[in-house]
Every structure is written in structure tokens, then in C-alpha cells.
C-alpha positions as CSV (number, residue, x, y, z in Angstrom):
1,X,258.9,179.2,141.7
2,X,258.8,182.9,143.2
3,X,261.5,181.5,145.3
4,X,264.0,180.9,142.4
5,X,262.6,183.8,140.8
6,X,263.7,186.1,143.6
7,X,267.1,184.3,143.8
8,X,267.7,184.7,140.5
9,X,266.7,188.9,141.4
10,X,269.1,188.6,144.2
11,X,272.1,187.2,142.5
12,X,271.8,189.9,139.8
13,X,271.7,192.7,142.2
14,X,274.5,191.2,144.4
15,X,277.0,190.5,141.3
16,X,276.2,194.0,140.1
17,X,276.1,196.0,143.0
18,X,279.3,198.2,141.7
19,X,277.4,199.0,138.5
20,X,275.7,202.2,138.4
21,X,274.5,201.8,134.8
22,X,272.0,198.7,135.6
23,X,268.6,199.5,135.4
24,X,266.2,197.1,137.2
25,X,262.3,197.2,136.8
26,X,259.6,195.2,138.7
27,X,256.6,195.0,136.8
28,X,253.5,193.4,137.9
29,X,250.8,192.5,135.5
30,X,247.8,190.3,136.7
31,X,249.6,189.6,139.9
32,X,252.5,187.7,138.0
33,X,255.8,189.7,138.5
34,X,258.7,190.5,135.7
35,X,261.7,191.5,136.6
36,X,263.5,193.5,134.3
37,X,267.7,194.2,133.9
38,X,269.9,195.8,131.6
39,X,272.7,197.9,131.9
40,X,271.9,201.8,130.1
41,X,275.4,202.6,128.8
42,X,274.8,199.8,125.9
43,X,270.9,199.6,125.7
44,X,269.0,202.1,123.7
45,X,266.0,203.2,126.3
46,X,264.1,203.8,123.7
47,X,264.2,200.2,122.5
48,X,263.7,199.1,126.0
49,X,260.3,201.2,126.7
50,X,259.0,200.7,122.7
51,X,259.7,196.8,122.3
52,X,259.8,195.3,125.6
53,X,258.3,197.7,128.3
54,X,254.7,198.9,126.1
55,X,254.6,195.3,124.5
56,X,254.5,194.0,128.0
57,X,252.2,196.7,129.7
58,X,250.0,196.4,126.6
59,X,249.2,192.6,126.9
60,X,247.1,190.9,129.6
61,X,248.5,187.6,129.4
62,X,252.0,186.8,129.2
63,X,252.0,183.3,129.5
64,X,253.9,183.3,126.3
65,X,256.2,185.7,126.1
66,X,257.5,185.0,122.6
67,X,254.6,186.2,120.9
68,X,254.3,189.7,123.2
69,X,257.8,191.4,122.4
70,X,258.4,191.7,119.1
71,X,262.0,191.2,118.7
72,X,264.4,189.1,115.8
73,X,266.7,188.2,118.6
74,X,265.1,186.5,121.7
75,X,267.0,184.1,123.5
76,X,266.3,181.7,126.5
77,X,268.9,181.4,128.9
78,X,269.5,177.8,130.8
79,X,272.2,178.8,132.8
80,X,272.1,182.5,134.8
81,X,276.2,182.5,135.0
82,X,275.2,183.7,131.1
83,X,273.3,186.6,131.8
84,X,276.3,188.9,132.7
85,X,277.7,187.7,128.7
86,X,274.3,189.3,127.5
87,X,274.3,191.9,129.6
88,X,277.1,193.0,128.1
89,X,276.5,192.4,124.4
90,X,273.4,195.1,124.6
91,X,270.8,192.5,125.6
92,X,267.9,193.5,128.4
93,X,267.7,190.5,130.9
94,X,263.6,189.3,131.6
95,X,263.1,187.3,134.4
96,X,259.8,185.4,134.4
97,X,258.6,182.3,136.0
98,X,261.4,181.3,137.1
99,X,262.8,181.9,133.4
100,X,265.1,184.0,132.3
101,X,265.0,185.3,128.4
102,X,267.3,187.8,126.8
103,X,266.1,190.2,124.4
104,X,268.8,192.3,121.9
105,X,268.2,196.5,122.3
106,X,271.6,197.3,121.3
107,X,272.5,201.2,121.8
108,X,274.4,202.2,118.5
109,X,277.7,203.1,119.8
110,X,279.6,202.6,116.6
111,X,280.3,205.2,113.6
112,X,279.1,204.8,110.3
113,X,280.5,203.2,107.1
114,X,283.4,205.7,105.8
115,X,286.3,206.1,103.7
116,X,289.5,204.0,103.9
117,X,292.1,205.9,105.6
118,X,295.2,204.0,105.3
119,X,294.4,202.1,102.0
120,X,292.5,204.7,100.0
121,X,292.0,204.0,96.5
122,X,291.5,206.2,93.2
123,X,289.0,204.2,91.9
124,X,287.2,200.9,93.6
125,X,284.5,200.5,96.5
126,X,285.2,203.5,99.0
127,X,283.6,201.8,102.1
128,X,285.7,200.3,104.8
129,X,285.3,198.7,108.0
130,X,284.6,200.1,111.2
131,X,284.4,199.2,115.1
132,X,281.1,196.8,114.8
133,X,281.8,193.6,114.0
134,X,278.4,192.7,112.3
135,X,278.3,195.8,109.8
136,X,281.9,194.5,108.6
137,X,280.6,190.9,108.4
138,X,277.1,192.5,106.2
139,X,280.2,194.6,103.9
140,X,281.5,191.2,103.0
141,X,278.3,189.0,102.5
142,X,277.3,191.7,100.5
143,X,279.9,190.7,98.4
144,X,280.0,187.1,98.9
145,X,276.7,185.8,98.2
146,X,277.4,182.1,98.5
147,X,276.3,179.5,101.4
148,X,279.8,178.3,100.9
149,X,281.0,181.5,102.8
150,X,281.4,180.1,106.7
151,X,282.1,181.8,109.5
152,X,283.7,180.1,112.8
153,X,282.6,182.9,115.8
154,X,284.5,182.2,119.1
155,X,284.6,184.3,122.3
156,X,288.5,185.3,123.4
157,X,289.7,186.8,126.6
158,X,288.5,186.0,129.8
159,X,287.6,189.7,131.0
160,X,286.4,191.2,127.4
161,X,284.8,188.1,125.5
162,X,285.6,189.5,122.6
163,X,283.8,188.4,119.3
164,X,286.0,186.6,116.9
165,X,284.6,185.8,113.4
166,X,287.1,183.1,111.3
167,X,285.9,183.2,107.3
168,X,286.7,181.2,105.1
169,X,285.0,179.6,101.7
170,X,285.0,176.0,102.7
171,X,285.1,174.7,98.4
172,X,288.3,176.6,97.9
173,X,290.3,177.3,101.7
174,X,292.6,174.7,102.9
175,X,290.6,172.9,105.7
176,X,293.6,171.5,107.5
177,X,294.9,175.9,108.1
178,X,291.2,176.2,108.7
179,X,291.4,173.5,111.7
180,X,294.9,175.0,112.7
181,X,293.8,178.6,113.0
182,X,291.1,177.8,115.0
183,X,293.1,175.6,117.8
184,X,295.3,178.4,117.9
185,X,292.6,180.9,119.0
186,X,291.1,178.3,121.6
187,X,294.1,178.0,123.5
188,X,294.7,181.6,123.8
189,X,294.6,182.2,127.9
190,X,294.7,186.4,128.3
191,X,292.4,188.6,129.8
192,X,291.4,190.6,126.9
193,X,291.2,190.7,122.8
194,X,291.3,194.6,122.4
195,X,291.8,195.4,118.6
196,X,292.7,193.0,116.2
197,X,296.3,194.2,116.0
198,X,296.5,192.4,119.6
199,X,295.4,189.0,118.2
200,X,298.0,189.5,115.5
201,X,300.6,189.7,117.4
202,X,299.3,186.0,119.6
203,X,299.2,184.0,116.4
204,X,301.8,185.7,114.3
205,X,305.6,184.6,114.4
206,X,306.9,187.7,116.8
207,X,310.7,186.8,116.0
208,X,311.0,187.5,112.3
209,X,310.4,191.2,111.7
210,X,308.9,190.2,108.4
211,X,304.6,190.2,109.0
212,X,302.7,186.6,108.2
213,X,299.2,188.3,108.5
214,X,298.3,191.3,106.7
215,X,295.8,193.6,108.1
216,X,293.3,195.9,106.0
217,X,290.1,197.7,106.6
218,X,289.1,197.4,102.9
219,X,286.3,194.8,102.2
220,X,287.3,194.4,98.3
221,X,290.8,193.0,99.5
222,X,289.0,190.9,101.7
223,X,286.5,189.0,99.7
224,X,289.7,188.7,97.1
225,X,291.5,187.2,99.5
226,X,288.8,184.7,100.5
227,X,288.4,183.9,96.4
228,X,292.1,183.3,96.4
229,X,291.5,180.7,99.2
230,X,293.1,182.8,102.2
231,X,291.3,183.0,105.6
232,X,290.2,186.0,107.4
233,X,289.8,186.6,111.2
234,X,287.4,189.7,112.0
235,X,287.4,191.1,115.6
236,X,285.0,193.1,117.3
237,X,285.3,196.7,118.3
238,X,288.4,196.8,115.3
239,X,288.0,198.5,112.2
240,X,290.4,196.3,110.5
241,X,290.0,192.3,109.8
242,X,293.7,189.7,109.4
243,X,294.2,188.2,106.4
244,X,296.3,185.1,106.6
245,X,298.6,183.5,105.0
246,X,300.6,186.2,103.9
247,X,303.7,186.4,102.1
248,X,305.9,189.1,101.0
249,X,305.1,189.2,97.6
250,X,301.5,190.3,98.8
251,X,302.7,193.8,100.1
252,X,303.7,194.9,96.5
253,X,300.5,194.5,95.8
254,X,298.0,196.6,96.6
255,X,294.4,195.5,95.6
256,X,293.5,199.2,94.2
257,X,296.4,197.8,91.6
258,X,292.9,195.6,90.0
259,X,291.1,198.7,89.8
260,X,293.7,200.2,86.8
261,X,295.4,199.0,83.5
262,X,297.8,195.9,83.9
263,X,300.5,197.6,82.0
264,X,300.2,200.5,84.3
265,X,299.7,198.8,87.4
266,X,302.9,196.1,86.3
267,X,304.9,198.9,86.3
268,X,304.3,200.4,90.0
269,X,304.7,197.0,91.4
270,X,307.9,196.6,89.2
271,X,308.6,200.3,91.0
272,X,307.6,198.8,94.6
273,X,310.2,196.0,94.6
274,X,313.0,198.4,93.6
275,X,311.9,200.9,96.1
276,X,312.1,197.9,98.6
277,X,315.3,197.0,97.8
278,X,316.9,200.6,97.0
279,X,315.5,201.8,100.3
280,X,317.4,198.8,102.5
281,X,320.6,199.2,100.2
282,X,321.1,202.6,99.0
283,X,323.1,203.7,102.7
284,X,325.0,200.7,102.4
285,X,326.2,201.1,99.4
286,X,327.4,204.9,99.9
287,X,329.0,204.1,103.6
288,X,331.0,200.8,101.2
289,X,331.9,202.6,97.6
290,X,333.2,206.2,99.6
291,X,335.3,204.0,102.8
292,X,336.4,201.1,101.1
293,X,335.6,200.4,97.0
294,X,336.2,204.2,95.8
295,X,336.4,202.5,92.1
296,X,333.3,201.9,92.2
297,X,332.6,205.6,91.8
298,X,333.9,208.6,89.1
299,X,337.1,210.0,90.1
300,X,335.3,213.2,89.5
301,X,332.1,212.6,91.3
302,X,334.6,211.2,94.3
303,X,336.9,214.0,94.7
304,X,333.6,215.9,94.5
305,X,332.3,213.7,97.7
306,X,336.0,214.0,99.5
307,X,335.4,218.1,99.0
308,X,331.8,217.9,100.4
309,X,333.0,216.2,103.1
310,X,336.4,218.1,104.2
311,X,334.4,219.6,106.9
312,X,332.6,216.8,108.6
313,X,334.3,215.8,112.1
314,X,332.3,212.3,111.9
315,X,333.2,209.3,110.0
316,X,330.4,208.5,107.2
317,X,329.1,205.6,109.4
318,X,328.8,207.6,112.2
319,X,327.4,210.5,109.9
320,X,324.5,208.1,108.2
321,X,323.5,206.6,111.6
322,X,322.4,210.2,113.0
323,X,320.6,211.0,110.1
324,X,318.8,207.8,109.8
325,X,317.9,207.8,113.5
326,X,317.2,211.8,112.8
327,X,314.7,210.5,110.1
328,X,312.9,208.2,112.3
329,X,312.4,210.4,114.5
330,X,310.9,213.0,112.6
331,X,308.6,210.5,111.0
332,X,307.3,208.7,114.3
333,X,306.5,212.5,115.5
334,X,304.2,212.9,112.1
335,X,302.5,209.5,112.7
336,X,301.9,210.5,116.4
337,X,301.0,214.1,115.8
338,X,297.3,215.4,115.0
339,X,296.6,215.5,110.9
340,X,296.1,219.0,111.7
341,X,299.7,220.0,112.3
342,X,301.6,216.6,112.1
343,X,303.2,216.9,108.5
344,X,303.6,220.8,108.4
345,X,306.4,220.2,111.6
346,X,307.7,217.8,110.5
347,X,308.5,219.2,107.2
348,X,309.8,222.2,109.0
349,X,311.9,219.9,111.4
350,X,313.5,218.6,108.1
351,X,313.8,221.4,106.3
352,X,315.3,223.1,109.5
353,X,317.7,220.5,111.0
354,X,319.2,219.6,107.2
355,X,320.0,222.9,106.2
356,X,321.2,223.4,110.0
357,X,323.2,220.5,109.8
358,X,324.9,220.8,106.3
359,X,326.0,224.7,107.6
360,X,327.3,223.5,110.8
361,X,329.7,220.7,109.3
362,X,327.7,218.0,111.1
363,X,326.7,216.4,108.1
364,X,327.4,216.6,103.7
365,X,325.0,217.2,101.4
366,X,325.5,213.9,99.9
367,X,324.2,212.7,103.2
368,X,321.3,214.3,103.1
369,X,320.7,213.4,99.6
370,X,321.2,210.0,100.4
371,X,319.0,209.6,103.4
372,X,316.5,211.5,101.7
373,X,316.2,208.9,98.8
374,X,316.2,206.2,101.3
375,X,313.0,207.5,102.8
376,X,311.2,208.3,100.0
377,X,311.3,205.1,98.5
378,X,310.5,203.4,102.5
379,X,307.7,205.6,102.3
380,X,306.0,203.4,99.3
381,X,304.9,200.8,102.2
382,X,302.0,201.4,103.9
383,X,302.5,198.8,106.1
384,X,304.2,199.4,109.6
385,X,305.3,195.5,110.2
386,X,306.9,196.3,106.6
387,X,308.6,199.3,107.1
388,X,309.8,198.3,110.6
389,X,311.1,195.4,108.6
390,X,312.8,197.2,106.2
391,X,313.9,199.7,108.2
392,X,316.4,196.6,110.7
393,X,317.4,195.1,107.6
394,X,318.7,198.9,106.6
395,X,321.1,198.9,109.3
396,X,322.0,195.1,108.9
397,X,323.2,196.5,105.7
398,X,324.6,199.4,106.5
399,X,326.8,197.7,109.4
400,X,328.0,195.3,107.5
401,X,329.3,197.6,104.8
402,X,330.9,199.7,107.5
403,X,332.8,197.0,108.7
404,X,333.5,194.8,104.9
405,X,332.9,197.3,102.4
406,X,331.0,195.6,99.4
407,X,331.8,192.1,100.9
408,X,329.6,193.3,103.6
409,X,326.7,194.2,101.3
410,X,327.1,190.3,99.7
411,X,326.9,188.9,102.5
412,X,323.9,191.3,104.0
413,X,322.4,189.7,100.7
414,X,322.7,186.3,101.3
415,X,321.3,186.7,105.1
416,X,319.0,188.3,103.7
417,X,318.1,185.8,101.3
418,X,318.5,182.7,104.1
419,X,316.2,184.6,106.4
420,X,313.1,185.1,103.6
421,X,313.8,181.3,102.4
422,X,313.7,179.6,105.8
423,X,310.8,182.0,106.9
424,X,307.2,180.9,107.3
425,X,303.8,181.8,107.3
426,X,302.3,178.9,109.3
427,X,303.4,176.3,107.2
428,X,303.9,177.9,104.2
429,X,306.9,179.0,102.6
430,X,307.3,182.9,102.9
431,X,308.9,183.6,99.9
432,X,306.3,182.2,97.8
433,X,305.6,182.4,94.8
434,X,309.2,182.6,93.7
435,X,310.0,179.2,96.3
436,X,307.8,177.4,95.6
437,X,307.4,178.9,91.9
438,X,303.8,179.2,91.3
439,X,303.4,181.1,88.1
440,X,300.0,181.7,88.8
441,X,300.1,183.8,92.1
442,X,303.2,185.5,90.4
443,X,300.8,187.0,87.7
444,X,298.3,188.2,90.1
445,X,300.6,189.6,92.4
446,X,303.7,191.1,90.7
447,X,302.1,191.5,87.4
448,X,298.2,192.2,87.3
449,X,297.1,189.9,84.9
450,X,293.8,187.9,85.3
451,X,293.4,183.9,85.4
452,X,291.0,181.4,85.1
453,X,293.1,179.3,88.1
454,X,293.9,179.9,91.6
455,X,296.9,178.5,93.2
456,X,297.7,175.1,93.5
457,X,299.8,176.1,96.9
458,X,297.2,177.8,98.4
459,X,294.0,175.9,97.7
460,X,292.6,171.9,95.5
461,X,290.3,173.8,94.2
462,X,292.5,176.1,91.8
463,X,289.4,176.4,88.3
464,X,288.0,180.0,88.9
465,X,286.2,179.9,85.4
466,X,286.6,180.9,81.9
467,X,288.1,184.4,81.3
């Protein structure tokens, strides 16, 4: 027995000989030694010497360990290739009679609960999620007090491990995309699971710029999407969970929208879908009504366009395309940029460079007007996989027109249209609820009205209750 005991010492020492951070102790109580590992960076000494270390020295026998250290989580371990998994997760390794038992002192590394930062809301909860995978998992069973309320963990990557928590109300979600999800994240085969924007890219469709999981850090949206009979994916050491399926219809619609009037609220996501449109089009149109459909525009306010731009050496194609890459410039720089500083540059850059530009002849101040509307309404869309989509469909658009005119717009359209049709989140369509037509998800997400049903596309069980 002291035999294994010592080999079990030995293998320890020799597969963590390059780890400054473990701690080993060798204490001996009534001639029976306990040998004592954990690794300092993600224990909490404290813990160690209070719960383990003084229950231990304070207790003559030990012949049952359980009842000594006082501790929710204490685990026997059968096989010791799992002690370096524990070690890891903040647990302090005991070796003992040939046993070996893991106890949880967990060093809190993690911030506390704050604000939302990239989904704040005027009214509604103000907590969000942060980097600790079981505080996140407490926001939303705080919410969700039901048994039916599952959660699937599984360990990802074979250097980090990493925690991966699948939710999902087994009465309402669709079992079979509950069974699909879940062979999808078995098979992945990489060394690590950093952030959960990692593990969105694995399982989402990467050749369609248009996004099929939608990430937030807001447990509200969460438990609405897991009433509506969505699933969720949390991942540890991320502050932000994957909500999945999700279709385009769902980023016009913020869930800070509930927390207002429906006539109110039906108007902003009545204002969002223009925006999304007027943002990819507006360029396009300008470039096709001033080069090759000039009826399409005043003869007034087109000699006034033809006299703005009398001084430009660049065709308007050519003209648009700097600004736009100009644009996109200036606003990766104030994403990438400290808050401190980041908007006031590139305000200035703006400010600066159009002025600059329209006194140099570069560019025409209808140019700048233009690209200036076509920002402002990008800049509704929180969402990066959104914007990014919005922003290749843009020059899709914009191509075209330069080449067709208004022909080129049409048939932007109708790609356009073919691409959203044929496009799918898993295997659902992604232009639902407008194909399929489900009148139900089409109040809740592009007018904010309240129903007793769910969808019929998304879940059998579709009776919410009496309103």
C-alpha cells in the first residue's frame, strides 16, 4: 500500500516537475502519511490551510476522511491520469492509503457580476455574464426555476478541457437539434476551446457571411430564448453564451425591445429593417441614378450633382470605394482603440479627412453625404457577423450598379434574395419567419406583441398559457 502510495507521489512530481506553482505537503498523523498537491495560481491558500490542512491536523483519526474536511465538493478519484484535470479546475489533490480524493478550493479569479456592455438596456435586468461559467449558469437558474431546464456539460480541446454547458428545456426544445448539437461538439478534435466566439466559428456555417448563432452576454435574452424553445451553449472563461438557431429576423430584435411599449418598440424594428436595407443600397443607388438612370433624379438636383462634381478627377465608383474603405478604416481604429481616446480620433479623423477631401477635389460633398448616411444607419447593428454581412453585400451592390446601372441593383436584389432563401441555420430555413410564414414568431420578432403560443417551427410544444 505505501508502495502505490509513493508511486502515486512519484508520478505527480515527475509529470509536474516544470510547474513551479505546485505545492506538495507530507503530513504525518499517527504514523499514517498524506500527501498533499495542488497547484497555488488557482487554489486559494487560505482554503487549503482552513478546510483541509487544520481539519486534518485537528483530527486524530483519519480513517474516514469524508467526515474530517468539510467540503460540498469531495471527489474520489479511480483513475490518477485524472488528477492533472482537477488539478487544474482548482481542486487540492489528497493522497491517502493508496487513495487519492480531490477536494474543490477554488481561488476566485474571476470579476464580479456587471453591467452589459455591448447590449445595454434602458430598462430590464442590468446583470450580464462574465468569465465563470458557474455564476452564468446561477444568472439563468435564477430565472429558470424548472427541473425541466437540462444542461449537457462536455469537456472540448485536448490541451484546455474547456467546460461546455448545452441548455435547453427538454418539454419545449427540439430533441432531434438537441442530439445534433451535441455530436457536433464531440467530434470537435483541436487543442483548445478559448472563448466562445471560437466554438462559434466550429459549428457555425463559415461560408455565408450571414451569422446562424447569435451571441449575447445578457441572461434575460437567454432564458427567452430557451422559453422560445432555442438552445444555448455556455463556455467557460467567456462572458458571452451562443444562442442557436438563429435567423435574421432575430437581429432586428433586440430583447430590451420587451422592456418598452409595442407601439413604440414596432416602430424601431420597422426603423431597423430600413436601416438594413438603406445602409446596403443607398451607394448603389447614387453610383446607378448619377452614371447611368439620371431620370431617376430632378434635373435641378442633377445639374446640382454634375456642378459638385466638376472638380473630382475620379469616376463616382472609384470616388465611393475610397470613402467606404476610408470609413472602415476609421471605424475598425475606434473599435480597436482604448474607450478613453478611441471615438474622440476618430471623430477628428472624419471631421479632418472630409473636409480635407471635399477642399482638395478628391471627393463631392454629395459623397460624403452619402457615405455618411450609409454608416449611420450600419451603425444600428450591434452585431459584428451582421455588419460584416452587411457591409460585402454593400459592395455586391455597389459593383453591380457600377457596371448595370439599376439593372445591376435588381439583380443585386434577387442574389440577395436566393442567398437568404437557400440559407440555413442547421436545418432550418434562415429566412424564417417570412419562409416558412409563421405568424407567430413574426409578432414577437418584428412587431412586439405578446402570445399565448410558441412556434410551431421551432418547438411541439407551442401553448405558453393564457395571456
Amino acid at each position: 500500500m505505501v508502495n502505490g502510495m509513493n508511486k502515486i507521489v512519484k508520478y505527480i512530481n515527475q509529470e509536474f516537475k516544470e510547474c513551479n506553482d505546485l505545492i506538495y505537503k507530507k503530513i504525518n498523523i499517527n504514523l499514517k502519511n498524506i500527501h498533499i498537491f495542488y497547484l497555488e495560481t488557482l487554489v486559494s491558500g487560505d482554503r487549503v490551510n482552513d478546510y483541509i490542512l487544520k481539519a486534518i491536523s485537528n483530527n486524530s483519526s483519519i480513517l474516514n476522511i469524508f467526515k474530517v474536511i468539510p467540503s460540498p465538493h469531495f471527489i474520489y478519484i479511480d483513475n490518477k491520469d485524472k488528477i492533472e484535470f482537477y488539478l487544474f479546475n482548482g481542486y487540492t489533490i489528497i493522497i491517502l492509503f493508496n487513495k487519492i480524493y480531490a477536494v474543490e478550493a477554488k481561488a476566485e479569479l474571476d470579476r464580479s457580476i456587471t453591467e452589459s456592455t455591448t447590449e445595454p438596456s434602458l430598462y430590464g435586468p442590468k446583470d450580464s455574464f462574465v468569465e465563470n461559467i458557474q455564476k452564468n449558469l446561477g444568472l439563468i437558474k435564477r430565472r429558470l426555476k424548472t427541473r425541466h431546464l437540462k444542461n449537457n456539460v462536455q469537456f472540448v480541446g485536448r490541451e484546455t478541457k474547456t467546460i461546455i454547458n448545452i441548455l435547453y428545456i427538454d418539454n419545449i426544445t427540439d430533441m432531434n437539434l438537441v442530439k445534433d448539437i451535441e455530436k457536433k461538439i464531440k467530434n470537435i478534435d483541436i487543442d483548445g476551446i478559448l472563448d466562445a466566439g471560437v466554438l462559434k466559428k466550429i459549428i457555425g456555417n463559415n461560408k455565408n457571411p450571414f451569422p446562424i448563432i447569435k451571441l449575447s452576454e445578457r441572461p434575460d435574452l437567454i432564458c427567452n430564448s430557451l422559453l422560445n424553445g432555442k438552445l444555448v451553449i455556455l463556455v467557460d472563461n467567456s462572458p458571452f453564451a451562443l444562442i442557436l438557431p438563429s435567423f435574421l429576423a432575430d437581429f432586428f430584435n433586440p430583447n430590451t425591445d420587451n422592456y418598452i411599449k409595442s407601439i413604440n418598440s414596432n416602430f424601431l424594428r420597422l426603423l431597423r429593417v430600413l436601416c438594413f436595407f438603406l445602409s446596403i443600397i443607398i451607394p448603389a443607388f447614387y453610383i446607378a441614378s448619377t452614371n447611368y438612370n439620371q431620370e431617376t433624379i430632378p434635373l435641378p438636383l442633377l445639374i446640382n450633382f454634375s456642378t459638385q462634381r466638376s472638380g473630382v478627377p475620379f469616376p463616382a465608383i472609384v470616388e465611393a470605394l475610397i470613402m467606404l474603405i476610408i470609413c472602415e478604416i476609421l471605424k475598425e481604429s475606434d473599435l480597436r482603440f482604448p474607450n478613453s481616446y478611441g471615438s474622440a480620433i476618430s471623430i477628428l479623423g472624419a471631421l479632418i479627412l472630409g473636409e480635407a477631401a471635399v477642399n482638395a477635389g478628391i471627393v463631392s460633398p454629395i459623397m460624403i453625404i452619402v457615405v455618411s448616411i450609409t454608416y449611420i444607419t450600419s451603425l444600428i447593428f450591434t452585431d459584428n457577423d451582421i455588419t460584416g454581412a452587411i457591409r460585402l453585400w454593400r459592395f455586391i451592390f455597389l459593383l453591380l450598379a457600377a457596371f448595370y446601372g439599376l439593372y445591376g441593383i435588381c439583380i443585386s436584389i434577387i442574389l440577395f434574395l436566393i442567398n437568404i432563401i437557400s440559407y440555413k441555420s442547421f436545418y432550418y430555413n434562415y429566412s424564417f419567419p417570412i419562409k416558412p410564414t409563421d405568424f407567430t414568431y413574426i409578432k414577437e420578432t418584428l412587431f412586439s406583441k405578446n402570445t399565448n403560443k410558441r412556434s410551431k417551427y421551432l418547438t411541439k410544444n407551442t401553448t405558453r398559457g393564457n395571456l
